[in-house]
C-alpha positions as CSV (number, residue, x, y, z in Angstrom):
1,X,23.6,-37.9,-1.7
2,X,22.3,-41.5,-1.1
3,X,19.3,-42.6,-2.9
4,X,17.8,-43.7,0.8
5,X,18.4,-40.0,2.4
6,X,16.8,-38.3,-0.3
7,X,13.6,-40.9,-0.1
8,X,14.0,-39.7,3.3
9,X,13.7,-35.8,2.9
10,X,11.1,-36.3,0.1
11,X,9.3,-38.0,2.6
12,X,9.2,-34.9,4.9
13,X,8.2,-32.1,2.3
14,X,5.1,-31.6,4.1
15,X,7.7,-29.2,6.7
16,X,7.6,-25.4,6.8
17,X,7.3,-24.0,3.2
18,X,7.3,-20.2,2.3
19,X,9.2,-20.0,5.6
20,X,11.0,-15.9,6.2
21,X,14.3,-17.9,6.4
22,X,14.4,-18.2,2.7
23,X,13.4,-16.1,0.0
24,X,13.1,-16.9,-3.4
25,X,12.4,-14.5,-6.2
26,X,11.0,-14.3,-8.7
27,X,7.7,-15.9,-8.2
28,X,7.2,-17.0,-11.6
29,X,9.2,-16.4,-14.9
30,X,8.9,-17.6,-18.2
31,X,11.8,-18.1,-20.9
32,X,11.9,-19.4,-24.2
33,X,13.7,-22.8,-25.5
34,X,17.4,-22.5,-25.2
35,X,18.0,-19.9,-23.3
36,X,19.4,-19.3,-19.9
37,X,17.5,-18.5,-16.8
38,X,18.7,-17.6,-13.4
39,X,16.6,-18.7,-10.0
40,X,17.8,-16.7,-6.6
41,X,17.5,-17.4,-3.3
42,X,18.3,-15.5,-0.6
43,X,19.3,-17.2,3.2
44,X,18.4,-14.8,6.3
45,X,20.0,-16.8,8.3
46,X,24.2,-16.1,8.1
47,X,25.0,-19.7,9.3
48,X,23.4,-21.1,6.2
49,X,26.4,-22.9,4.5
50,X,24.2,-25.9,2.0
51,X,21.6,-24.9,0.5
52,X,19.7,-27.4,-1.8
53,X,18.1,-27.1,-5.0
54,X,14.5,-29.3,-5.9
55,X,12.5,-29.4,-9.0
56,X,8.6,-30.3,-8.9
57,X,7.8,-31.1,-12.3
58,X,3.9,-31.0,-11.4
59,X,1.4,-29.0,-9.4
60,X,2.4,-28.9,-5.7
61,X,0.2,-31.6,-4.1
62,X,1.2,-33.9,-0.8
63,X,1.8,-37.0,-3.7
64,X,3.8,-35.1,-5.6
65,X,7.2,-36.0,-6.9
66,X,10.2,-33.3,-5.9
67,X,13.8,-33.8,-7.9
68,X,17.0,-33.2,-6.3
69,X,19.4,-30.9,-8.4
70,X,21.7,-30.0,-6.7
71,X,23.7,-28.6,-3.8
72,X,25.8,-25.5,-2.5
73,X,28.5,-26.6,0.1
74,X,30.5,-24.0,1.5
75,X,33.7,-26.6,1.3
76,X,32.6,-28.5,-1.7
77,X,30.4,-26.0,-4.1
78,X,28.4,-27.8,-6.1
79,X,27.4,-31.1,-5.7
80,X,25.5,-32.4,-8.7
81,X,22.6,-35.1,-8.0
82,X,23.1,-38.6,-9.9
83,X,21.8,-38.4,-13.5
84,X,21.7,-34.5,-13.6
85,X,23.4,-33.0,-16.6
86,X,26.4,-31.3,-15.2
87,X,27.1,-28.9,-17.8
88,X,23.3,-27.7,-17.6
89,X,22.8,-27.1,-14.0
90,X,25.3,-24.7,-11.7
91,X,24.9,-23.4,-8.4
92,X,26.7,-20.6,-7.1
93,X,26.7,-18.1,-3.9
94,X,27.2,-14.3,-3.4
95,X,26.9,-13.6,0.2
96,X,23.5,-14.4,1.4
97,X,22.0,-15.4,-2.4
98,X,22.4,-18.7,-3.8
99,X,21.7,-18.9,-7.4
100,X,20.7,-21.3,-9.5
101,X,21.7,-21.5,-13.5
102,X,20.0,-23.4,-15.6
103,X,21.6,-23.1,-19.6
104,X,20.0,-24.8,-22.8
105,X,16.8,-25.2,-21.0
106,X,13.7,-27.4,-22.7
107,X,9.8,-27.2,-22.5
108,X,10.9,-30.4,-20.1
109,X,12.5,-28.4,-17.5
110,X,9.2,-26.4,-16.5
111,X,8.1,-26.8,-13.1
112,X,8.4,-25.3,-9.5
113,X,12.0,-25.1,-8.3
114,X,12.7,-24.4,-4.6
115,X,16.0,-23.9,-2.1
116,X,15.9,-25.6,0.8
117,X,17.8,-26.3,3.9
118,X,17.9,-28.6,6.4
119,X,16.7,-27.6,9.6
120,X,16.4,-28.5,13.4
121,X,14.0,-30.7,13.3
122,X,12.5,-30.0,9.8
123,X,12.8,-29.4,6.3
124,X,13.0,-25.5,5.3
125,X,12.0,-24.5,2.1
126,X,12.0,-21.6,0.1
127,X,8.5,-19.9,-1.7
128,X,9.2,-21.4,-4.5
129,X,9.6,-19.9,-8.4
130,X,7.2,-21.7,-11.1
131,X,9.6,-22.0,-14.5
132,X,7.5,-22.4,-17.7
133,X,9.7,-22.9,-20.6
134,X,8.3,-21.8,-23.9
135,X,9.1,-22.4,-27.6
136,X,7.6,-18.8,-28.1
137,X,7.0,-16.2,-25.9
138,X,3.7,-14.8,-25.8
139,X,3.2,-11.0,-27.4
140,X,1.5,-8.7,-25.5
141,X,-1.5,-7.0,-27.4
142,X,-1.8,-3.4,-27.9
143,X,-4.7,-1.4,-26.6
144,X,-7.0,-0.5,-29.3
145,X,-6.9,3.1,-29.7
146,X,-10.5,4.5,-30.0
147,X,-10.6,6.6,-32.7
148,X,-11.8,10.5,-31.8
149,X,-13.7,12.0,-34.8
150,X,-11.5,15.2,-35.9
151,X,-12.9,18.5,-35.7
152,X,-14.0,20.3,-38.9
153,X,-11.6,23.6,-38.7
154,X,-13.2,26.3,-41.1
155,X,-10.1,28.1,-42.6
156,X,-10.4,31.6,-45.0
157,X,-9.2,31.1,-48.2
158,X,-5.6,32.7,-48.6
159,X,-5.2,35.3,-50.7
160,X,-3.3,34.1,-53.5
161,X,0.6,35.6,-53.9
162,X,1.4,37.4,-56.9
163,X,4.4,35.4,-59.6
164,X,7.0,37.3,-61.6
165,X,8.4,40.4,-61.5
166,X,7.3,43.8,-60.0
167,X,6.1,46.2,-62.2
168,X,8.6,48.4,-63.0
169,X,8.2,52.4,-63.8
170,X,8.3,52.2,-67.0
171,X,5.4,49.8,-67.2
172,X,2.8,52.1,-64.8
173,X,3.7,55.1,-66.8
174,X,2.8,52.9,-70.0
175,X,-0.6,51.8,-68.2
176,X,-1.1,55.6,-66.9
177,X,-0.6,56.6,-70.5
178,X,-3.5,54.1,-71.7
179,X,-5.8,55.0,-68.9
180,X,-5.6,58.4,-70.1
181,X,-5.7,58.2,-73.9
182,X,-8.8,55.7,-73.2
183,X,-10.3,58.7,-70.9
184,X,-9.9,61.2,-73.6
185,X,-10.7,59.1,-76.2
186,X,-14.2,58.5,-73.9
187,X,-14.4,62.4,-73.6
188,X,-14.2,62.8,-77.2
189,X,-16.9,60.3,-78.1
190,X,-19.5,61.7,-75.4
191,X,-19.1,65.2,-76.6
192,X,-19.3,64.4,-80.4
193,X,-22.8,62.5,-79.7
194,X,-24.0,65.4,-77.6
195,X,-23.6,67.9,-81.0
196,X,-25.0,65.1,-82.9
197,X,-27.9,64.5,-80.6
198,X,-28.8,68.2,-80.2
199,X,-28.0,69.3,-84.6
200,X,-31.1,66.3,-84.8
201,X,-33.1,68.1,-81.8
202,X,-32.7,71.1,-83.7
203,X,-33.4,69.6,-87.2
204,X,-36.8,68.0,-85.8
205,X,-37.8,71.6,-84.7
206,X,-37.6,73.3,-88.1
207,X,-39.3,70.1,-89.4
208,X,-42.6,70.8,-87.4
209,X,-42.7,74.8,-87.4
């Protein structure tokens, strides 16, 4: 395109912008340095056969400076704008979408890109997507958890489990045994300090007759 026909559809950016006849999504995206990023556009209109490409560097403002990219033709593809880095920039169509590819792309390249065509008797362009290019993308911060104070839970001791082996019989007739001689044993001490107890009850008797 000549220098003198794009001085003259700069001039006319103030036409129809956010118009229903082209879409653009998404509204805003941000990428990091070197990467690839993809801008879409869709055309309502099935006659649409060139669809431009623009880059505003700055905020949209009526003194604002727009960039031509680049062009889809329906006969030609794409037309790259003088001074454009061909390699970087390719524009491509899929039915009623044109898409525009931008590869390797710098903290230069942000800005608001929009399609446009050229309409009967204005300029038509599309929302608009605002690119900013970043050398590292932002993290998004957790929520801080509020922390809940934890219940007390009483719990009853367990009993505690028995190691080793069961007893076997042999070993609870050995501890019946010692119960028993103990018992007896008992029996005979008892009985032997009743006869003492009453031979000195007797003894103290015959003392004081």
């Amino acid at each position: 395109m000549r220098p003198r026909m794009w001085l003259l559809l700069a001039a006319q950016l103030a036409a129809l912008r956010g118009s229903s006849v082209l879409q653009q999504t998404p509204a805003y995206i941000m990428v990091q340095t070197n990467q690839m990023v993809t801008l879409s556009c869709q055309a309502i209109s099935s006659s649409t056969t060139r669809i431009y490409w623009l880059r505003q560097r700055q905020a949209p403002s009526s003194d604002s400076h727009h960039e031509f990219l680049a062009f889809w033709d329906s006969s030609k593809g794409t037309v790259h704008s003088e001074g454009v880095e061909q390699e970087k920039i390719a524009v491509f169509r899929d039915g009623s979408w044109f898409f525009l590819n931008l590869m390797r792309v710098k903290l230069a390249d942000s800005g608001v890109y929009f399609c446009m065509v050229i309409g009967s008797p204005s300029l038509i362009f599309g929302t608009g997507t605002q690119l900013s290019v970043v050398d590292i993308l932002p993290t998004t911060a957790q929520p801080t958890k509020k922390s809940t104070p934890k219940k007390t839970v009483c719990r009853l001791p367990r009993p505690e489990t028995r190691k080793g082996p069961l007893c076997s019989p042999i070993t609870l007739s050995l501890l019946v045994a010692g119960v028993l001689v103990l018992l007896v044993s008992l029996g005979v001490a008892i009985h032997l300090y009743c006869r003492q107890r009453r031979a000195r009850l007797r003894f103290v008797k015959q003392f004081y007759k």
